[in-house]
FIGU-681136 format. One line per 4 residues: number of its first residue (from 1); their letters; for each residue x, y, z of C-alpha. Coordinates in pm, whole numbers, always signed. Layout:
<sites>
NUM> A> X Y Z ~ ...
</sites>
This chain:
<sites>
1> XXXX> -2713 +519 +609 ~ -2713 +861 +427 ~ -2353 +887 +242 ~ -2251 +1134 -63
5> XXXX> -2287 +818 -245 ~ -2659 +745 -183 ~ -2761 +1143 -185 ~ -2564 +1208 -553
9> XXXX> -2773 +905 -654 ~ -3130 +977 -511 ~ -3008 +1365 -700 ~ -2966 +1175 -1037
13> XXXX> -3295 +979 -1005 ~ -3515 +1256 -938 ~ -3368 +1504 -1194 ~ -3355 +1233 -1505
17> XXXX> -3742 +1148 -1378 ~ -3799 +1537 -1395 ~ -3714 +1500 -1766 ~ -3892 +1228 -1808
21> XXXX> -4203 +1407 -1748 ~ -4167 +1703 -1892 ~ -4146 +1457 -2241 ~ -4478 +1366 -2154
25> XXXX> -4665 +1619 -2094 ~ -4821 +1715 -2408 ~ -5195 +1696 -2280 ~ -5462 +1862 -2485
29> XXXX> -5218 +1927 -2772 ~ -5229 +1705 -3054 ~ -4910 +1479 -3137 ~ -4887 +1330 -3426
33> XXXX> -4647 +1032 -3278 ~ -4738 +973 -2883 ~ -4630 +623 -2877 ~ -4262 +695 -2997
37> XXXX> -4240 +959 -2722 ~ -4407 +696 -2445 ~ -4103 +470 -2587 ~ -3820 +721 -2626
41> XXXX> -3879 +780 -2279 ~ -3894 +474 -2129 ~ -3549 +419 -2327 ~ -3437 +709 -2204
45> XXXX> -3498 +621 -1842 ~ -3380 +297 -1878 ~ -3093 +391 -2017 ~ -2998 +659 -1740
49> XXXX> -3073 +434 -1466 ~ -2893 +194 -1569 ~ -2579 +411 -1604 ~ -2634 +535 -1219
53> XXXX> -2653 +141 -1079 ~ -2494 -56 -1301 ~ -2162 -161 -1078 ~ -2016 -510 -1207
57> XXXX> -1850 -710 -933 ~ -1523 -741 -1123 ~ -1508 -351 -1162 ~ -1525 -314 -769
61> XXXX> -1230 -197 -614 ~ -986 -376 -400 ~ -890 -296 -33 ~ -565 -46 -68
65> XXXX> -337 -273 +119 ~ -188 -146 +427 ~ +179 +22 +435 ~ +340 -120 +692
69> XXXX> +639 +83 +876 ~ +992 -80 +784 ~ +1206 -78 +1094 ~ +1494 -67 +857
73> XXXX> +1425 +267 +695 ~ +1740 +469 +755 ~ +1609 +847 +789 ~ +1300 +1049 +706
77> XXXX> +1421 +1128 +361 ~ +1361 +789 +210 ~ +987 +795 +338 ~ +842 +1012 +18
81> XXXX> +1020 +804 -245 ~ +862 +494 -59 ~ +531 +628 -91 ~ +573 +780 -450
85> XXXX> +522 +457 -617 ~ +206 +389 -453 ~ +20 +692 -466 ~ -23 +707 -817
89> XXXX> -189 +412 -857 ~ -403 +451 -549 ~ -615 +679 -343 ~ -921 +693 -629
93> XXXX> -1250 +706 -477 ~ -1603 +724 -598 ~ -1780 +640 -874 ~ -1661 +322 -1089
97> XXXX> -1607 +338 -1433 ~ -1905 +282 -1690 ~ -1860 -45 -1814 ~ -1835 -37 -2194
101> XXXX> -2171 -163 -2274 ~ -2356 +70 -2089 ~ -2135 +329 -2294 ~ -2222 +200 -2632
105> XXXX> -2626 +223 -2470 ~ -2590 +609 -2344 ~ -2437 +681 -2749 ~ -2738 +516 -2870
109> XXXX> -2973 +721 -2656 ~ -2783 +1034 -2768 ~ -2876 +931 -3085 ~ -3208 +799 -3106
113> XXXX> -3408 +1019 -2847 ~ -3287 +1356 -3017 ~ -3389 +1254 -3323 ~ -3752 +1075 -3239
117> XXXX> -3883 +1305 -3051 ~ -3885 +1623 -3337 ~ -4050 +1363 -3520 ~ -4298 +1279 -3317
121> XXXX> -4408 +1661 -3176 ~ -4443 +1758 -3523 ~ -4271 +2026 -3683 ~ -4497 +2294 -3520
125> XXXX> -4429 +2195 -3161 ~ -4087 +2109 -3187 ~ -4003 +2425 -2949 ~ -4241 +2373 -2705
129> XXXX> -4126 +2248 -2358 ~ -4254 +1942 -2367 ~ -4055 +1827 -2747 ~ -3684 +1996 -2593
133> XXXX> -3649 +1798 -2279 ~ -3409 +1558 -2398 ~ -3170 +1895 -2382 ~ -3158 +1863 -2042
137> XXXX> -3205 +1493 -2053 ~ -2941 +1407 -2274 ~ -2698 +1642 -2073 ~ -2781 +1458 -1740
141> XXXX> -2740 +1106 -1866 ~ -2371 +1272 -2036 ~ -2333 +1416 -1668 ~ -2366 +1049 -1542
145> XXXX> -2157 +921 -1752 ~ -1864 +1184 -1708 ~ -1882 +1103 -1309 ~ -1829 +735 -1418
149> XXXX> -1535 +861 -1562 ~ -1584 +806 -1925 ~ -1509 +1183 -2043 ~ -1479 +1079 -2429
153> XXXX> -1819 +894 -2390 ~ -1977 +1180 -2231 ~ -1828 +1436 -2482 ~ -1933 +1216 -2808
157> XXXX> -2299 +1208 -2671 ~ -2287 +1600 -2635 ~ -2133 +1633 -2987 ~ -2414 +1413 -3117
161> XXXX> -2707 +1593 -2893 ~ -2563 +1935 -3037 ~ -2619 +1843 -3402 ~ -2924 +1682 -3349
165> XXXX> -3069 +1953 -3207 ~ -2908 +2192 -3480 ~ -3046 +2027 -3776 ~ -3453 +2006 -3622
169> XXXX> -3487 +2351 -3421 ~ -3192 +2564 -3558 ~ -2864 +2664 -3369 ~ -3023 +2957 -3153
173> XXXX> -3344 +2773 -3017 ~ -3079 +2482 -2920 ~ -2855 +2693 -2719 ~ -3094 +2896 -2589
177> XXXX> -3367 +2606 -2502 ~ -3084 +2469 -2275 ~ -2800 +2275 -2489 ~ -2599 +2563 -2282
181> XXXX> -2666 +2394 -1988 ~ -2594 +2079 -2073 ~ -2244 +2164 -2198 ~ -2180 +2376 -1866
185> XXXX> -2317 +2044 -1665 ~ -2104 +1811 -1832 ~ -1798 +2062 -1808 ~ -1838 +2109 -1449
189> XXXX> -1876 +1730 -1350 ~ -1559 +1690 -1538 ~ -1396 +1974 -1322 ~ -1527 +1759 -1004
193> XXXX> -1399 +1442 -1107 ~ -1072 +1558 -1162 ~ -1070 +1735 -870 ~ -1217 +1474 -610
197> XXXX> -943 +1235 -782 ~ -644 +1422 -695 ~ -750 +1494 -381 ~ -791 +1138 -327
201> XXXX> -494 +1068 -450 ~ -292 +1350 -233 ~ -488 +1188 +65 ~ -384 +816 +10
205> XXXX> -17 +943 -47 ~ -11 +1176 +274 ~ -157 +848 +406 ~ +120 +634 +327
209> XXXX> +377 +922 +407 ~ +210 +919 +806 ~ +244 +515 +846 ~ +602 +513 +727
213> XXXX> +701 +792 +956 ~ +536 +600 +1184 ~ +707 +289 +1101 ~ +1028 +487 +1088
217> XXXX> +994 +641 +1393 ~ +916 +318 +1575 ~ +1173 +163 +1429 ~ +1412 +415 +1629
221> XXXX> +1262 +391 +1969 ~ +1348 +13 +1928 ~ +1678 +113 +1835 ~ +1739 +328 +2150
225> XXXX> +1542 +79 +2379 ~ +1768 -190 +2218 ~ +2111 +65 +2280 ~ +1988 +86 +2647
229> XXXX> +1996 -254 +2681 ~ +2321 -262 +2560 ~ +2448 -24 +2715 ~ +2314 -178 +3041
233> XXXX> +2455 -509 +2983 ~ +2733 -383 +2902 ~ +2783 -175 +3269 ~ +2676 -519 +3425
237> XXXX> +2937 -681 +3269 ~ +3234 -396 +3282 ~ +3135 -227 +3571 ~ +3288 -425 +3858
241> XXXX> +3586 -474 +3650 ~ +3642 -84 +3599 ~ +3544 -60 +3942 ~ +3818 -269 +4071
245> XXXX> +4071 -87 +3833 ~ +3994 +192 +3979 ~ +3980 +94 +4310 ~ +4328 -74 +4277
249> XXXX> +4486 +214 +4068 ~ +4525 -28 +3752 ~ +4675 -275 +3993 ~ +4517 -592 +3910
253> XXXX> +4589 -947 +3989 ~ +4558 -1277 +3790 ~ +4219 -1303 +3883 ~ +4169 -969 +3795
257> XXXX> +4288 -969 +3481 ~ +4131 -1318 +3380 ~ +3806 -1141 +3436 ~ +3862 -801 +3275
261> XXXX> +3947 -1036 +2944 ~ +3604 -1237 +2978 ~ +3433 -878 +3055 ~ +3585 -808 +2746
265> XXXX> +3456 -1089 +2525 ~ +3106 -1095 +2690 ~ +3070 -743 +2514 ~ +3267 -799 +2217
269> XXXX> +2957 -1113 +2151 ~ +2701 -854 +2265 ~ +2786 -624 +2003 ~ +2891 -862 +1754
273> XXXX> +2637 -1123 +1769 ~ +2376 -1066 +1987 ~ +2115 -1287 +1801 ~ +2332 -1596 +1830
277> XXXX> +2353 -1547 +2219 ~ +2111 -1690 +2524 ~ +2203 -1813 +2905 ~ +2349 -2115 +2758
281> XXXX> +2549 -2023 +2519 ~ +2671 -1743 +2743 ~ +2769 -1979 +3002 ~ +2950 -2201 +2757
285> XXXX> +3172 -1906 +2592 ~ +3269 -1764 +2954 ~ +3372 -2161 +3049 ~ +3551 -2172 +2721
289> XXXX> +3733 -1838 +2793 ~ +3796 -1943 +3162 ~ +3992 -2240 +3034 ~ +4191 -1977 +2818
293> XXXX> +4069 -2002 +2437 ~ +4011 -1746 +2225 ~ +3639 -1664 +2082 ~ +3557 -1457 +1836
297> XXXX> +3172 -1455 +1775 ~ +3082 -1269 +1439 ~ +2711 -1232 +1322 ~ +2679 -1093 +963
301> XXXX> +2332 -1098 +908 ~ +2262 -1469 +880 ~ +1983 -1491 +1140 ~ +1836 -1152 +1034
305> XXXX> +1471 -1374 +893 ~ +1489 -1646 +1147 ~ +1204 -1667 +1399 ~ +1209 -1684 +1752
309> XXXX> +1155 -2103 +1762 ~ +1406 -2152 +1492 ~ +1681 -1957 +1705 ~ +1611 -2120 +1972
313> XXXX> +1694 -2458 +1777 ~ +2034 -2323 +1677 ~ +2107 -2170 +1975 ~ +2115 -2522 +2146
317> XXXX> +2313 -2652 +1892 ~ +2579 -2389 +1940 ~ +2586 -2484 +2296 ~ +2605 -2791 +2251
321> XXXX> +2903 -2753 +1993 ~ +3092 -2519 +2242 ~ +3045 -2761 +2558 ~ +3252 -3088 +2348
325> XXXX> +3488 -2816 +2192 ~ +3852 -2826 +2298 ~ +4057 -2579 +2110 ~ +4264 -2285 +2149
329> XXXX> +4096 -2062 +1934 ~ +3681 -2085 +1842 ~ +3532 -1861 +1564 ~ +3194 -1844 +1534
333> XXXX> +3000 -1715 +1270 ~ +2649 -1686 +1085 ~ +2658 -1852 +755 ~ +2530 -1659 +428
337> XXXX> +2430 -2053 +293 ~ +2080 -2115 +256 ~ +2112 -2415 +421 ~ +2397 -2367 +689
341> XXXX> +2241 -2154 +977 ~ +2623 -2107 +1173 ~ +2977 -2234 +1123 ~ +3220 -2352 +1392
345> XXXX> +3553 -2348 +1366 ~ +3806 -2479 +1623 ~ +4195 -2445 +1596 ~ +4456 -2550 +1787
349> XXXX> +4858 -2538 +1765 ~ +4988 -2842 +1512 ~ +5201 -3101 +1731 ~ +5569 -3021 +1778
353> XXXX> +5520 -2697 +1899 ~ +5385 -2354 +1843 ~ +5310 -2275 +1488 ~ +5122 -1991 +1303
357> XXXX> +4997 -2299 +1087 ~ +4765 -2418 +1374 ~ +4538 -2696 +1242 ~ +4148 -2719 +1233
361> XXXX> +4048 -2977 +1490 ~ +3683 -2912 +1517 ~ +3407 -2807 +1228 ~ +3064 -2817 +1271
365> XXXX> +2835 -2653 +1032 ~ +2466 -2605 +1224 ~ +2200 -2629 +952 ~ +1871 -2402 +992
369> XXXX> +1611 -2629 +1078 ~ +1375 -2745 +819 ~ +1574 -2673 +495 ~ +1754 -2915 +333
</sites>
């Protein structure tokens, strides 16, 4: 598979072997040192190469974990300062960085190949194509190492390649033999690096920016799908009702009235606390209702992390509670306890009469299932 990856690699093989023989190609010229070139290159090619594969497993990169979309995000506004966070530590791609061994080996090469090859060409052929490759060389193994982002590394093995080559061919024959170029590479990759990283980093943040608007704007379609609902329950419930008031010019019987009051209280529980509510417990507050109590059905949040099978559990419970209970006035509500799921409450008017003191003649405290 051909990938920017593979190609800048294959790019930094062949030009580092380019240098690499240019070093030796001294034939029919006589060099006073050969074997400490054959060596100086070999170090310098192991050196390089081992700067362009070396990739410990504990420096690889983790997935980016995926953003999901909070359906509780109130408006768009909140979306950047969710993503903020995130973004700066994320969204770098490319090249790992150099571990520091294969740091310490590049400084040495910087070091030892500019120095042993002048003295090995001699002092007459220290000029000559063949004796100033590790110029170029030294620049393309910094060049490597600045894309591995280690930009101090890089820059100490230019300082040292620059006075190296200053003190055995003289300031002018360095610059103009190709230290030039080697400063301008290493420059340039820095340039890149810095570039390709805040584009990466403008990516992942646009990234996360998209999947919370998406989560956002999810979250509102199940908001209005979830208002619909409501809104036709609520005209199943209220609609004959209204249409008998209307029909009857506000005229209503008994019977009429004892069902505009349950109409009422089936949508006061819809909009109050719809998660404690199924068929059953339905039926039971309408029979309670029908026998003339007064329910009040409060969810604050309680159930909010409960699944599906867990408030199904409680749900049974409730109905259970309601079908035994006897008094003249139920509340029901979620409980913040860890451990109490929903409260019952049933009063009823103390013996000897009316009272505003009613007592409490039922509590039942329905525990979430599973917690102690």
């Amino acid at each position: 598979m051909i990938s920017v990856k593979n190609v800048l690699t294959v790019l930094g093989v062949a030009f580092t072997a380019y240098f690499a023989a240019r070093g030796l190609l001294w034939t029919g010229r006589p060099i006073p040192q050969p074997l400490i070139i054959v060596i100086s290159v070999g170090i310098y090619l192991a050196v390089t190469w081992l700067c362009i594969f070396w990739q410990p497993a504990s420096q690889r990169s983790s997935p980016v974990p995926r953003a999901a979309g909070s359906a509780d995000n109130e408006s768009l506004e909140s979306l950047e300062a969710q993503a903020a966070p995130h973004a700066a530590g994320e969204g770098i791609r490319g090249p790992l960085p150099l571990p520091v061994t294969a740091q310490v080996l590049a400084l040495a090469c910087a070091v030892i190949v500019p120095n042993a090859i002048p003295i090995a060409v001699g002092e007459t052929a220290r000029t000559a194509s063949f004796a100033t490759w590790y110029l170029g060389g030294i620049g393309a193994l910094m060049t490597i190492v600045m894309v591995r982002r280690r930009p101090w590394t890089a820059w100490a093995g230019i300082v040292l390649l620059t006075i190296a080559s200053f003190l055995w061919m003289g300031p002018l024959n360095a610059l103009a033999l190709g230290l030039v170029g080697s400063i301008v590479w290493v420059t340039c990759a820095q340039l890149l690096v810095f570039s390709m990283d805040r584009a990466a980093r403008d990516t992942s943040r646009l990234t996360r920016l998209q999947r919370a608007a998406t989560g956002w704007q999810t979250s509102q379609v199940v908001r209005q799908r979830e208002r619909r609902v409501q809104v036709q329950r609520a005209l199943a419930v209220a609609g004959p009702v209204l249409t008998r008031t209307v029909a009857h010019a506000g005229v209503l019987t008994e019977d009429d009235r004892l069902e505009a009051r349950i109409a009422e209280g089936r949508l006061r529980d819809e909009m109050r606390g719809p998660r404690l509510l199924d068929d059953e417990v339905r039926a039971e507050l309408e029979r309670a209702r029908r026998r003339g109590a007064n329910v009040t059905v409060l969810d604050e949040g309680g159930l909010d992390d409960v699944d599906d099978e867990t408030l199904g559990i409680i749900r049974a419970q409730l109905a259970e509670t309601l079908r035994s209970a006897s008094s003249d006035r139920l509340y029901i509500r979620t409980s913040p306890d860890e451990r109490v799921a929903v409260t019952v409450v049933g009063r009823s008017p103390s013996v000897g009469g009316p009272s505003d003191e009613d007592s409490v003649d039922l509590w039942r405290e329905i525990p979430h299932p599973g917690r102690a």
